[in-house]
RODO-2510 file (C-alpha; in nm, 4 decimals, decimal comma):
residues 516
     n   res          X          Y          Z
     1     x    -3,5699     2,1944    -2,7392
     2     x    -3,5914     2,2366    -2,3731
     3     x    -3,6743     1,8646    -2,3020
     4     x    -3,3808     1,7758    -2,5380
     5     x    -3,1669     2,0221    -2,3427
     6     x    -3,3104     1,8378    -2,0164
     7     x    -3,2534     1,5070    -2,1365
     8     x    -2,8781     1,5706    -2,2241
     9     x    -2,8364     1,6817    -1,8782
    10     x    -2,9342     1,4385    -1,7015
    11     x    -2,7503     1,1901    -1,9467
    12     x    -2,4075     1,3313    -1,8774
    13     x    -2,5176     1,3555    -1,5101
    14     x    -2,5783     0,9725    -1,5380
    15     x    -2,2331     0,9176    -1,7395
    16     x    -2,0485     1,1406    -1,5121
    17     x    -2,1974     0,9632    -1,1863
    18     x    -2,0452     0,6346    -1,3669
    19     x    -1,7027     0,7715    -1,4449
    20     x    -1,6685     0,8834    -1,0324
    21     x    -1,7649     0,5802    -0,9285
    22     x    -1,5286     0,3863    -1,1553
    23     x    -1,2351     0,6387    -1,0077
    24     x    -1,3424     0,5072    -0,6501
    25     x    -1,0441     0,4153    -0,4860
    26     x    -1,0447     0,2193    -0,1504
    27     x    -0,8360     0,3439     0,1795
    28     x    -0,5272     0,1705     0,2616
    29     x    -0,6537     0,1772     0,6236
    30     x    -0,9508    -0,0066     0,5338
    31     x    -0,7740    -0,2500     0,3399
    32     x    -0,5674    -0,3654     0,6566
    33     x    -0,8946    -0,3009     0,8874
    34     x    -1,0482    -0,5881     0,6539
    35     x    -0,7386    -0,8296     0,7021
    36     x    -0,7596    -0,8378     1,0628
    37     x    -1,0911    -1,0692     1,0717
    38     x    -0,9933    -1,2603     0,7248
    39     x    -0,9173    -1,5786     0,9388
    40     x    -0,5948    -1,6087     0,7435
    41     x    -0,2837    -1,7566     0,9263
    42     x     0,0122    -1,5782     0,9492
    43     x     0,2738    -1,8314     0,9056
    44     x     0,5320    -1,7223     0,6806
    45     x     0,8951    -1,5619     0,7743
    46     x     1,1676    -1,3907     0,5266
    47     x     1,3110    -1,7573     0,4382
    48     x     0,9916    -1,8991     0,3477
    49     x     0,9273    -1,5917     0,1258
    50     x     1,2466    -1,6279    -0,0788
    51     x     1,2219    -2,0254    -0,0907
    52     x     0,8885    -1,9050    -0,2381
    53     x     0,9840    -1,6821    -0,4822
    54     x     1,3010    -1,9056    -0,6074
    55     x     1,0106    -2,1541    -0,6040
    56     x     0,8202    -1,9877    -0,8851
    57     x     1,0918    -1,8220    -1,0488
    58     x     1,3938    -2,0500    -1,1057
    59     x     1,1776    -2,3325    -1,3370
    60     x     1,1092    -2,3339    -1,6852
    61     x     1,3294    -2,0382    -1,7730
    62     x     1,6599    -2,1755    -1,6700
    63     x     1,5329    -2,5569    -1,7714
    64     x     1,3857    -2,4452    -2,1450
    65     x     1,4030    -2,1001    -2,1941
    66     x     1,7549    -2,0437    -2,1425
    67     x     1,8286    -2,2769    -2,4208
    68     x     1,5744    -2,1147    -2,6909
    69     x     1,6923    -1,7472    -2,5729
    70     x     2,0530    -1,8713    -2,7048
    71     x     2,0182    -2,0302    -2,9801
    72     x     1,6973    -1,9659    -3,0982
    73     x     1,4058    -2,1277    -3,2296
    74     x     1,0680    -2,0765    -3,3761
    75     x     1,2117    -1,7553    -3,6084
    76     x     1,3712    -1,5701    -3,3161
    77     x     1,7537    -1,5142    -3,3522
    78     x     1,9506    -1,6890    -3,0769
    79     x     2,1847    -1,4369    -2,8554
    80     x     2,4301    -1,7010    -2,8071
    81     x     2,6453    -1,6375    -2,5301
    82     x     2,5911    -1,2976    -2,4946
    83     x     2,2009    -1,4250    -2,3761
    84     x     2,3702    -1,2990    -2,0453
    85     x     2,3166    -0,9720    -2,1322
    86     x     1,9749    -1,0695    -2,1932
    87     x     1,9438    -1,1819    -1,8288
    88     x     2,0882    -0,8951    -1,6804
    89     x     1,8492    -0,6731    -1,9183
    90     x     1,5257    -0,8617    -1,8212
    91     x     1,6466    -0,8557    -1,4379
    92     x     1,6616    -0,4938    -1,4784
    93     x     1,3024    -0,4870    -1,5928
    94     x     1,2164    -0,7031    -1,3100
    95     x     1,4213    -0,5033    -1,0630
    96     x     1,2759    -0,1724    -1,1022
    97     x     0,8901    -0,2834    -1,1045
    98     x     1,0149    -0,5069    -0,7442
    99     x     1,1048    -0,2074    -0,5723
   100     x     0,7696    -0,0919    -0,6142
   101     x     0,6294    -0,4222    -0,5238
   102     x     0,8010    -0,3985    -0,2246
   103     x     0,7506    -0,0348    -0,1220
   104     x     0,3247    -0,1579    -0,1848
   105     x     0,3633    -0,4662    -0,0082
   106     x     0,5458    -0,3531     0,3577
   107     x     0,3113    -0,0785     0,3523
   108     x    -0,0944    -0,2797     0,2400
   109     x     0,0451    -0,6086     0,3313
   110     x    -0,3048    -0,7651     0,2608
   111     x    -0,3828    -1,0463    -0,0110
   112     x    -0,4221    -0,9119    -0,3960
   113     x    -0,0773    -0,7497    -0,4927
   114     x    -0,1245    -0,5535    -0,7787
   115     x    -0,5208    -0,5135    -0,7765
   116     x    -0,4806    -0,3771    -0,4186
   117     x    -0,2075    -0,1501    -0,4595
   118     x    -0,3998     0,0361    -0,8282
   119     x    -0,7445    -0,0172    -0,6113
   120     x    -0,5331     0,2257    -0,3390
   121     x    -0,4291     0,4836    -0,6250
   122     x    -0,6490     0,4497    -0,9492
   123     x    -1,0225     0,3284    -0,8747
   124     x    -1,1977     0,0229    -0,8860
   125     x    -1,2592    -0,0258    -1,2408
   126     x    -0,8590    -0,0318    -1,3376
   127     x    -0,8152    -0,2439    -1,0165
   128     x    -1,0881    -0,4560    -1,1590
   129     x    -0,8546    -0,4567    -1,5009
   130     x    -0,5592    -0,5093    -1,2647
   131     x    -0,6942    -0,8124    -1,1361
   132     x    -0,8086    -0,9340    -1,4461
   133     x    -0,4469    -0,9154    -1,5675
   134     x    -0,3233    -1,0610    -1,2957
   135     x    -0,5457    -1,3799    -1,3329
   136     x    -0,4111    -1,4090    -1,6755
   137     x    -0,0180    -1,4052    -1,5181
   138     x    -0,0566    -1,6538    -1,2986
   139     x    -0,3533    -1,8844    -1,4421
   140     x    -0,2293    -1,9212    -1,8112
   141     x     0,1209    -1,9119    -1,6745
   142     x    -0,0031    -2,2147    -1,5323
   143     x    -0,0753    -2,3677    -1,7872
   144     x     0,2546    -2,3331    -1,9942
   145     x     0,4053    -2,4392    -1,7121
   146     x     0,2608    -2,7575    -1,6944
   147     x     0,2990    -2,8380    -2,0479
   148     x     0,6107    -2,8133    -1,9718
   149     x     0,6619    -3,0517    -1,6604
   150     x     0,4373    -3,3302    -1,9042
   151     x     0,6852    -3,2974    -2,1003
   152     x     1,0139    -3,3467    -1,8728
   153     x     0,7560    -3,6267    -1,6891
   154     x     0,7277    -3,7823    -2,0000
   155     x     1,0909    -3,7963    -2,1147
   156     x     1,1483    -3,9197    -1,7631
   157     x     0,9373    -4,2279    -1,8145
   158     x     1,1125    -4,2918    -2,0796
   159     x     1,4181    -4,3667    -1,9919
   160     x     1,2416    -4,6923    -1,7702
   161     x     1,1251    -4,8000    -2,1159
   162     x     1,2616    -5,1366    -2,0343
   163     x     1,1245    -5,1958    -1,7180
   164     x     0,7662    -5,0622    -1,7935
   165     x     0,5151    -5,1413    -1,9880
   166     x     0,4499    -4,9583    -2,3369
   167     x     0,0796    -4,7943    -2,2685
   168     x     0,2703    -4,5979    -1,9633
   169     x     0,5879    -4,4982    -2,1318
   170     x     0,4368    -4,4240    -2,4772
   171     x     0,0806    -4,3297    -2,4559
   172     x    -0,1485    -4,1986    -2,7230
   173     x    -0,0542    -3,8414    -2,7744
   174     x    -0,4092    -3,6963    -2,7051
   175     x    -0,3876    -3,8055    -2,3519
   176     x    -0,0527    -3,6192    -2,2719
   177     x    -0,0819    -3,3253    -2,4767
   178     x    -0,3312    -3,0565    -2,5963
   179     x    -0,5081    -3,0106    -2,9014
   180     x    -0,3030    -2,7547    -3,0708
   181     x     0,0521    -2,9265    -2,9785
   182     x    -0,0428    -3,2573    -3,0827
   183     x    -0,1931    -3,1892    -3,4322
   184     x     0,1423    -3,0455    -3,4637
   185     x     0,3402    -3,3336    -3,3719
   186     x     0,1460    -3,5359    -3,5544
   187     x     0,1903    -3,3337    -3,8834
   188     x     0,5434    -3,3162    -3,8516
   189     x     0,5555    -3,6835    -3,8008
   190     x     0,3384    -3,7592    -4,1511
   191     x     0,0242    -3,8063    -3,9732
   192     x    -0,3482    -3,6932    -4,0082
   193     x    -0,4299    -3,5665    -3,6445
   194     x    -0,7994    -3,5954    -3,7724
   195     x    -0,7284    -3,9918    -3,7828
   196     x    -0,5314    -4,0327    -3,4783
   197     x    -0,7386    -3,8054    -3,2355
   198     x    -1,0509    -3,9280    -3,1624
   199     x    -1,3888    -3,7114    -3,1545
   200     x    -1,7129    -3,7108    -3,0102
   201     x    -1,9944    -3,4992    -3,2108
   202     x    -1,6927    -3,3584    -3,4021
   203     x    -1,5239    -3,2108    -3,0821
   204     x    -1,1550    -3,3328    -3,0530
   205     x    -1,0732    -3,5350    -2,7490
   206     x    -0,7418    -3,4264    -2,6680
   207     x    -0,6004    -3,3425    -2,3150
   208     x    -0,3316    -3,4036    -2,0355
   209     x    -0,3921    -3,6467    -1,8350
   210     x    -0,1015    -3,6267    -1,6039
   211     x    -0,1445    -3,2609    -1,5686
   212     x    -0,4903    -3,2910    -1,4697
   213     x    -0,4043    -3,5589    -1,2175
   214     x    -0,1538    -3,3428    -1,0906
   215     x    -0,3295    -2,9968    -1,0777
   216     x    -0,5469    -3,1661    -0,8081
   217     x    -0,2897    -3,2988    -0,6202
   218     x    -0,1426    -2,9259    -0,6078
   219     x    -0,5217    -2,8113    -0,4958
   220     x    -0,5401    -3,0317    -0,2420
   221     x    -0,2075    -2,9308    -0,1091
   222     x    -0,2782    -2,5677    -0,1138
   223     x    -0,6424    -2,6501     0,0837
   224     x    -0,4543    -2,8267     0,3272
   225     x    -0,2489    -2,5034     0,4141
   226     x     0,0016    -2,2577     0,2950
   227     x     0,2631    -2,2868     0,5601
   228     x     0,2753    -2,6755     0,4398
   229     x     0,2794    -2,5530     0,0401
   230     x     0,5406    -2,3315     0,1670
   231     x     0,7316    -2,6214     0,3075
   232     x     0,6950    -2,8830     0,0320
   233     x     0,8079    -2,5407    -0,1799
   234     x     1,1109    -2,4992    -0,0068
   235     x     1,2199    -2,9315    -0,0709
   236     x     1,1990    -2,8563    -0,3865
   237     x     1,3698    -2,5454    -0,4284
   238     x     1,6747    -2,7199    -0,2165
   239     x     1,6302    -3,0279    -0,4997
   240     x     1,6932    -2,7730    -0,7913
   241     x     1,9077    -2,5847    -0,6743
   242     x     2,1270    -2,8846    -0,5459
   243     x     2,0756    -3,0175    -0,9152
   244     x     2,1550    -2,6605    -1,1092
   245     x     2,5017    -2,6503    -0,8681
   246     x     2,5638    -2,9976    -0,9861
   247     x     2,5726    -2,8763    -1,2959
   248     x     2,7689    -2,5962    -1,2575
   249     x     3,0333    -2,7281    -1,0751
   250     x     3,0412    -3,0523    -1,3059
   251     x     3,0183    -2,8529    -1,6350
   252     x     3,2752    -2,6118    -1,5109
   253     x     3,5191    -2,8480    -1,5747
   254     x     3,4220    -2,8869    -1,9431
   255     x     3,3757    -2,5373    -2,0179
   256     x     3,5874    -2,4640    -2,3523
   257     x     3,6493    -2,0518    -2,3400
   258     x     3,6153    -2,0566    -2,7451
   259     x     3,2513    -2,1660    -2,7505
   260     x     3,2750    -1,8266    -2,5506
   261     x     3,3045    -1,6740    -2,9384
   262     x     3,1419    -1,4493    -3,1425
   263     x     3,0272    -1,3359    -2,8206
   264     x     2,7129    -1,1807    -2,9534
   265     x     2,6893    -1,3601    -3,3200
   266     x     2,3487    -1,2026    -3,4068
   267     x     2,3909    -0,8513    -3,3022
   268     x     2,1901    -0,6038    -3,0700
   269     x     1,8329    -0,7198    -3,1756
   270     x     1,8908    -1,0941    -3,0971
   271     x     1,9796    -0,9497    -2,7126
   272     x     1,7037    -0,7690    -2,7058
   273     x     1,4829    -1,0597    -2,8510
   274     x     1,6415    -1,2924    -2,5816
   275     x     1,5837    -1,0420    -2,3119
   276     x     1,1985    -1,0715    -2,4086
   277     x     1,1931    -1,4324    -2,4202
   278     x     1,4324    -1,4608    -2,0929
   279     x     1,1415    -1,2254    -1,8910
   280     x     0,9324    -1,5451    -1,8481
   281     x     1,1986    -1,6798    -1,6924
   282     x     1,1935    -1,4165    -1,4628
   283     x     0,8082    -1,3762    -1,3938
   284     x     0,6772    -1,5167    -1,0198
   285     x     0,8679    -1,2862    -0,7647
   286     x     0,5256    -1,0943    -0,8089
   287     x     0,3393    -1,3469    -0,6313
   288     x     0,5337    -1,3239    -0,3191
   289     x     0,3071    -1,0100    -0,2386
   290     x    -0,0280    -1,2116    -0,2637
   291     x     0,1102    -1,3823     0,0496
   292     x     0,1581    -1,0801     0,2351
   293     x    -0,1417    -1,1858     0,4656
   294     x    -0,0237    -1,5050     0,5548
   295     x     0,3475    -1,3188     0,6307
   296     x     0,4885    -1,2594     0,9841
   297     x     0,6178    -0,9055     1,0137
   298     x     0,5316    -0,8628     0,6684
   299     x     0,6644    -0,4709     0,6240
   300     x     1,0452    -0,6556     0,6467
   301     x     0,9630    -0,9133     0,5564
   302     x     0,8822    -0,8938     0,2224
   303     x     1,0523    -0,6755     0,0661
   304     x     1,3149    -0,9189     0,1741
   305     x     1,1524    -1,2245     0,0101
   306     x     1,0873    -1,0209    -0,3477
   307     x     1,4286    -0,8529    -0,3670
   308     x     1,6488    -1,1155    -0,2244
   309     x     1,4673    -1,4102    -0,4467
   310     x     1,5224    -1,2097    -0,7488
   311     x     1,8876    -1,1271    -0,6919
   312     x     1,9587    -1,4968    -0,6377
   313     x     1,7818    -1,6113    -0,9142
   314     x     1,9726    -1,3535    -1,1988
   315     x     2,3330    -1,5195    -1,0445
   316     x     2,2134    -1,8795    -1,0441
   317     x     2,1168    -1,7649    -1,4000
   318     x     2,4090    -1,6257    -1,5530
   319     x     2,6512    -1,8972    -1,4146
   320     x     2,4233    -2,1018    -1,5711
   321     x     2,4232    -1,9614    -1,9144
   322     x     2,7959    -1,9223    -1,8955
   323     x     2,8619    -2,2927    -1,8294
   324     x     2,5766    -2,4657    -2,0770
   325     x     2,7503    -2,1758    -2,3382
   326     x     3,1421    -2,2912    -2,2566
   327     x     3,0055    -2,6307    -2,3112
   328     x     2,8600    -2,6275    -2,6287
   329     x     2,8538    -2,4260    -2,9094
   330     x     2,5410    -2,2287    -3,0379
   331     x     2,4904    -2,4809    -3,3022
   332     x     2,4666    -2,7425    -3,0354
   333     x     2,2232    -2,6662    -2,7720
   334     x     1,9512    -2,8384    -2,7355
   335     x     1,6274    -2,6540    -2,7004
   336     x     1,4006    -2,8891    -2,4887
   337     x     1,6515    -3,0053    -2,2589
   338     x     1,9755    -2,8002    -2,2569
   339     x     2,1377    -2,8337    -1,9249
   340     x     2,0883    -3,2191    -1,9215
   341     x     2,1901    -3,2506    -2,3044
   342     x     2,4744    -3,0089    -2,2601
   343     x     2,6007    -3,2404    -1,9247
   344     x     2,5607    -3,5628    -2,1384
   345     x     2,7491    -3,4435    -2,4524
   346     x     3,0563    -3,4949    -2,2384
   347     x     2,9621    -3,8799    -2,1087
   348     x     2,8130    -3,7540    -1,7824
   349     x     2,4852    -3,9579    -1,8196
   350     x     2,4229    -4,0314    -1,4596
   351     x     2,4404    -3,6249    -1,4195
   352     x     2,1766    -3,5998    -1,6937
   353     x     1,9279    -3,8058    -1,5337
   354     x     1,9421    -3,6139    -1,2285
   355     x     1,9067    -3,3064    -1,3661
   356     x     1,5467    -3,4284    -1,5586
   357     x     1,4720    -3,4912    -1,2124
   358     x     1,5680    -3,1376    -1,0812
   359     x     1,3694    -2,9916    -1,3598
   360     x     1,0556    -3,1537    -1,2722
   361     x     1,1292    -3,0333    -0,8795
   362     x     1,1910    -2,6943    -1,0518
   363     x     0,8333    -2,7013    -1,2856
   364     x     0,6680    -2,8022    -0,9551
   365     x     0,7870    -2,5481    -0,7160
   366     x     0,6783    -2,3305    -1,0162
   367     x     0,2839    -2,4557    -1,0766
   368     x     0,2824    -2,4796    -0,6681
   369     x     0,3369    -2,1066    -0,6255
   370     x     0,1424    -1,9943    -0,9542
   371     x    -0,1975    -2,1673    -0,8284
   372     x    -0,1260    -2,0416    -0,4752
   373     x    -0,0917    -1,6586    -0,6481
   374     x    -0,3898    -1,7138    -0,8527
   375     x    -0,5999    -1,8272    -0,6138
   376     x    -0,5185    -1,4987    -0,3386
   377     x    -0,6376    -1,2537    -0,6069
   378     x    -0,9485    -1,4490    -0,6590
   379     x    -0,9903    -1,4286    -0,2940
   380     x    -0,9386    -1,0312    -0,2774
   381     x    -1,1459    -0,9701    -0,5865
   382     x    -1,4231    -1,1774    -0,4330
   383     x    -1,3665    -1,0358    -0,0651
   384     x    -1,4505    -0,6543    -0,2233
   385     x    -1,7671    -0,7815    -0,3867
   386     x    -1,6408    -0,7634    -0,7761
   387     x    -1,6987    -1,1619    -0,7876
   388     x    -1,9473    -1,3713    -0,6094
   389     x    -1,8771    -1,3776    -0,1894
   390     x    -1,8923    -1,7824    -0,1800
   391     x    -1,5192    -1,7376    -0,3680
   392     x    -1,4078    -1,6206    -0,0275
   393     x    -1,4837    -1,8930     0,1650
   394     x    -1,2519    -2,0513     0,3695
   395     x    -1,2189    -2,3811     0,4552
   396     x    -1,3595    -2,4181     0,8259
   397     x    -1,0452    -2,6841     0,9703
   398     x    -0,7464    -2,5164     0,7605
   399     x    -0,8716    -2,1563     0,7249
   400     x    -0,7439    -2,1576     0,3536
   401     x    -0,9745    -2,0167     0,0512
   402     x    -1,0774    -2,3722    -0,0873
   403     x    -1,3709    -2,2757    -0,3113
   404     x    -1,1770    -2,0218    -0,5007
   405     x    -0,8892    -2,3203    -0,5287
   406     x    -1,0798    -2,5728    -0,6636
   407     x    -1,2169    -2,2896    -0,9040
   408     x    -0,8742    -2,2007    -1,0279
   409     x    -0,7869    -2,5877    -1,0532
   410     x    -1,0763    -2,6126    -1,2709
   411     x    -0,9991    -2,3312    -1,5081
   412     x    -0,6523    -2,4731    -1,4936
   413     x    -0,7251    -2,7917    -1,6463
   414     x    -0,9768    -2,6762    -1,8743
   415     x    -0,7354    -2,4114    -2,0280
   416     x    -0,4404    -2,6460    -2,0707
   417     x    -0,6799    -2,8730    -2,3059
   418     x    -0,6579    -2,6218    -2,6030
   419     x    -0,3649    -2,3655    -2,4842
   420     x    -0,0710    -2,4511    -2,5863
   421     x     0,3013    -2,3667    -2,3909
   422     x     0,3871    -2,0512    -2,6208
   423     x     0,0871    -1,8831    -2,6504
   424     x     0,0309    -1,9399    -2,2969
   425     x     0,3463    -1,7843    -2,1920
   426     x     0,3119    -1,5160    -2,4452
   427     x    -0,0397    -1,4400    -2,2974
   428     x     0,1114    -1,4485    -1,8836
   429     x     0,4213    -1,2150    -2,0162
   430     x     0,1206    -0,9380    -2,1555
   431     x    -0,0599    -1,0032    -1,8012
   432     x     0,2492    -0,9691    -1,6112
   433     x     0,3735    -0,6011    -1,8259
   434     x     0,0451    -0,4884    -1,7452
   435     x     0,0334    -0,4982    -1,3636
   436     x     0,3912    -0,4061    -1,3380
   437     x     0,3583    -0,1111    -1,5533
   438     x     0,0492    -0,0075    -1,3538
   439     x     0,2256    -0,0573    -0,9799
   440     x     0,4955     0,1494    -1,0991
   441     x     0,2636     0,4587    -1,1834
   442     x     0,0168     0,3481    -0,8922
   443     x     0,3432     0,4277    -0,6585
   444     x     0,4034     0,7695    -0,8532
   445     x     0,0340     0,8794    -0,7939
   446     x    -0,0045     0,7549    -0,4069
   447     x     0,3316     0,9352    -0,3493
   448     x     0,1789     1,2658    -0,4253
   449     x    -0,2176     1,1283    -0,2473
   450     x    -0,0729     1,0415     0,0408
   451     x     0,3031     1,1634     0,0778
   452     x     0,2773     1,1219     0,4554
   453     x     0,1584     0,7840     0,5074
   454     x     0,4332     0,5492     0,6605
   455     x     0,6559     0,3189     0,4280
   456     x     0,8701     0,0761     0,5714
   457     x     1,0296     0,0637     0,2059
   458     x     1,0443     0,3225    -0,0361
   459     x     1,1494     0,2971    -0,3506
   460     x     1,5224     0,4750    -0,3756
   461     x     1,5745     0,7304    -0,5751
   462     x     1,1997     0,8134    -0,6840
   463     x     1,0447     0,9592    -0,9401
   464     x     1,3947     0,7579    -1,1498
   465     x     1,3317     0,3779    -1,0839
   466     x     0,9292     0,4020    -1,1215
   467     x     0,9835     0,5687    -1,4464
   468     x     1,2688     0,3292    -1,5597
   469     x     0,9901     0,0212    -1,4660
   470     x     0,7753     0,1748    -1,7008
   471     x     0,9657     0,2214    -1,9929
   472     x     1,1434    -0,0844    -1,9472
   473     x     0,8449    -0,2740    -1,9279
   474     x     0,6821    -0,0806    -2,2074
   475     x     0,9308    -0,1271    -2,4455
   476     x     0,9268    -0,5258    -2,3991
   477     x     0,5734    -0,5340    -2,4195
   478     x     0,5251    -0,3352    -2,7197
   479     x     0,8435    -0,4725    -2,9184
   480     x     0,7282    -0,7884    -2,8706
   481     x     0,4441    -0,7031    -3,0507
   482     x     0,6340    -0,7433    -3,3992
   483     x     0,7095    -1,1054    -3,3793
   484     x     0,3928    -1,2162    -3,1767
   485     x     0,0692    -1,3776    -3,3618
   486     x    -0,2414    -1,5326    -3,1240
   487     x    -0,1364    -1,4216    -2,8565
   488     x    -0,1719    -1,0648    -2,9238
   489     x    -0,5336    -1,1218    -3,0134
   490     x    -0,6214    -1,2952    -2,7203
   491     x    -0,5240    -1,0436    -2,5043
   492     x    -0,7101    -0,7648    -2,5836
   493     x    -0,9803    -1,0398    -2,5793
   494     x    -0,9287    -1,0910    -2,2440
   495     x    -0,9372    -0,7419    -2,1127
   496     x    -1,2898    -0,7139    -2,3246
   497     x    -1,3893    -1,0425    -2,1483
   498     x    -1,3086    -0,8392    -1,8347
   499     x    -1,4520    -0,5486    -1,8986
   500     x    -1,7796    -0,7029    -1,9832
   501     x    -1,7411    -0,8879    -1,6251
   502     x    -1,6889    -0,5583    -1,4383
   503     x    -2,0075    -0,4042    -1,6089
   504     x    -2,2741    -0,6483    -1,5599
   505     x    -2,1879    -0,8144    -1,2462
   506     x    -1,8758    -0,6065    -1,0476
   507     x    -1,9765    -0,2362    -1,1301
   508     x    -2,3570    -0,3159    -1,0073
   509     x    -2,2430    -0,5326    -0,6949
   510     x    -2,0214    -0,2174    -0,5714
   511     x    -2,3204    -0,0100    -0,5760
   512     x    -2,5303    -0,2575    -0,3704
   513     x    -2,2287    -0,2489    -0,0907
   514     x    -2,2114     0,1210    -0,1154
   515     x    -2,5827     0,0657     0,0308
   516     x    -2,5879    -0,1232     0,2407
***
């Protein structure tokens, strides 16, 4: 009895000593003391921030999304016009969870966003979690992304069908699309994908070629430097946006007030619904604070670049709703390309070419800034020892993180061979409600840690906007959860995945620094 008494003792002892050091958090102070030697250039100013984050944010939402938010698709009732609403509504989600970002970011402006900031507050095992999450945001929101911009590429080809010849405008379908979205186009069309698809030792052979060929072209950009990704950002931010006013301005003139009515033909729900399926649209101004080592002056200027991208991206939004809705009616919007149908309906053609030309521009300011996001938390995770230290190399002539690029490339391309574009977005829309539920709290809990530390931003009116994050957040994430199939397996799949990570290789590797 006394052994057994004994041997429980020194059990909990053992579980308790795991719990603490799972609750380890890590000093602000020596987050920034570890910046100063990173080697990483400081290069970007409060314009390049917001170019930035209208880089990654204004892309496949207003392009696609707004057009299946509105009318709806795939079993989801369409909002119709008032899909405005549903744009202010998933702004306001955004909006809250920002002001956190910011108040984090101008006061730890070091590389890892959300991991750092719950690292700060909540331990290393939910920063671990965190970053996990945060992988899954940007990574897989990668990847939906760039089925995506195949598929505007594509229809872009197309329309040289006369000039080119037919292996380059009309390929086989398993070298332009993954496995899942093809046997599904092929099925619709009266085809056996098992006949068209070829296989080697029964494995399908079905993948992207153009977005493999140009995930390394974005890899290579990002080695060669940020300040020059930030600058080949910023062209193509000025393209879309030149392209969305064309639009606009052009389509203002067509706008017919009735299409304007039943304002709201499905009710509440569909609003809500579109708000959902809008936040995609909406996800990116996060990444912003991944940059915040690379930033000049970074406690003004970021909070600039997050805020100040995100209000300019909900107006260039709702003008844009209100336009492609005064055009045509619910019944007639197209749902892969809206704006440029919508602006061809009415015999503007020319119009409608450009703006298949601003959408790729927009899908590629988009994939530049997600790989650029995904690859700075690899490089924090690594840089505290919860992935292997080669990740944190940098490249010796451009001082960039190269090996955990070409990593990110890789599990870029490999992804997009069997995700396909919904359940990858789904998936990046769970990864992005997690960290911004979590930097809400984590802002609650350091308030009351560390109430005296300086912040060049607060959040106004706290304990209110935190708390509004949260539920706003929460609610989307867990409504969603009614209409939602794979991707609400995957996910907890993931976490697992992660979990299992952080217990045989990150939980061990923080004891061995604690040693040495």
């Amino acid at each position: 009895m006394k052994d057994e008494i004994n041997f429980n003792k020194e059990e909990y002892t053992a579980l308790a000593a795991i719990g603490k050091n799972m609750l380890k958090t890590k000093s602000p102070d020596k987050m920034m003391d570890e910046t100063k030697n990173c080697g990483l250039k400081k290069t970007l100013g409060a314009f390049d921030l917001i170019m930035l984050g209208i880089g990654v944010i204004i892309g496949s939402g207003i392009f696609t999304v707004v057009g299946i938010a509105s009318a709806g698709g795939n079993g989801t009732l369409g909002a119709g016009p008032a899909v405005v609403i549903s744009m202010i509504l998933a702004s306001l989600a955004c909006v809250f969870s920002a002001m956190c970002y910011a108040e984090f970011a101008a006061m730890i402006p070091a590389a890892g966003s959300a991991y750092l900031y719950t690292y700060a507050t909540m331990g290393e095992f939910l920063a671990w979690i965190v970053g996990w999450s945060l992988l899954m945001e940007f990574l897989i929101g990668y990847i939906a992304v760039l089925s995506a911009w195949c598929g505007y590429l594509m229809e872009f080809i197309k329309g040289f069908s006369k000039y080119l010849p037919e292996w380059l405008y009309n390929p086989p379908i398993w070298l332009i699309q993954d496995y899942s979205t093809a046997a599904n186009t092929l099925t619709k069309t009266g085809l056996n994908p098992d006949a068209v698809i070829p296989r080697i030792f029964g494995i399908p052979i079905c993948f992207s070629l153009p977005g493999i060929i140009f995930t390394i072209i974005v890899a290579l950009i990002l080695i060669k430097g940020i300040k020059e990704s930030a600058r080949m950002t910023g062209v193509l931010v000025f393209i879309k946006l030149g392209v969305i006013a064309l639009f606009i301005i052009t389509g203002a003139f067509y706008v017919q007030p009735e299409n304007w009515h039943p304002f709201a033909p499905n009710g509440l729900n569909s609003i809500f619904v579109g708000a959902f399926l809008i936040f995609f649209a909406y996800i990116g101004f996060d990444a912003i604070s991944t940059a915040a080592e690379e930033t000049k002056n970074p406690q003004k200027n970021l909070p600039i670049g997050i805020i100040g991208s995100l209000l300019i991206c909900t107006i260039v939004y709702v003008l844009t709703a209100l336009v492609l809705m005064g055009i045509n009616p619910v019944d007639k919007i197209n749902l892969q390309a809206p704006l440029a149908y919508a602006i061809s309906s009415v015999g503007q053609n020319k119009i409608a070419g450009l703006i298949s030309i601003g959408a790729l521009a927009g899908l590629t300011s988009v994939l530049m800034v997600m790989l650029l996001a995904g690859t700075r938390i690899l490089y924090a995770m690594s840089r505290d020892g919860f992935l292997p230290r080669i990740l944190k190399t940098l490249h010796p002539k451009h001082k960039t993180p190269y090996v955990v690029t070409i990593l990110a490339a890789i599990i870029c391309i490999i992804g997009s061979t069997f995700l396909d574009i919904s359940t990858a977005a789904e998936l990046c829309n769970f990864g992005t409600f997690t960290s911004f539920i979590i930097v809400c709290v984590a802002v609650l809990i350091l308030r009351k840690t560390d109430p005296n530390r300086n912040r060049p931003f607060k959040v106004p009116f706290s304990p209110v906007f935190p708390l509004l994050g949260i539920l706003c957040c929460g609610t989307l994430m867990f409504y969603s959860m009614k209409f939602l199939t794979t991707s609400k397996i995957l996910f907890p799949v993931w976490i697992l995945l992660g979990i299992v990570i952080y217990l045989i290789y990150g939980y061990k590797q923080q004891r061995k620094i604690e040693k040495e």
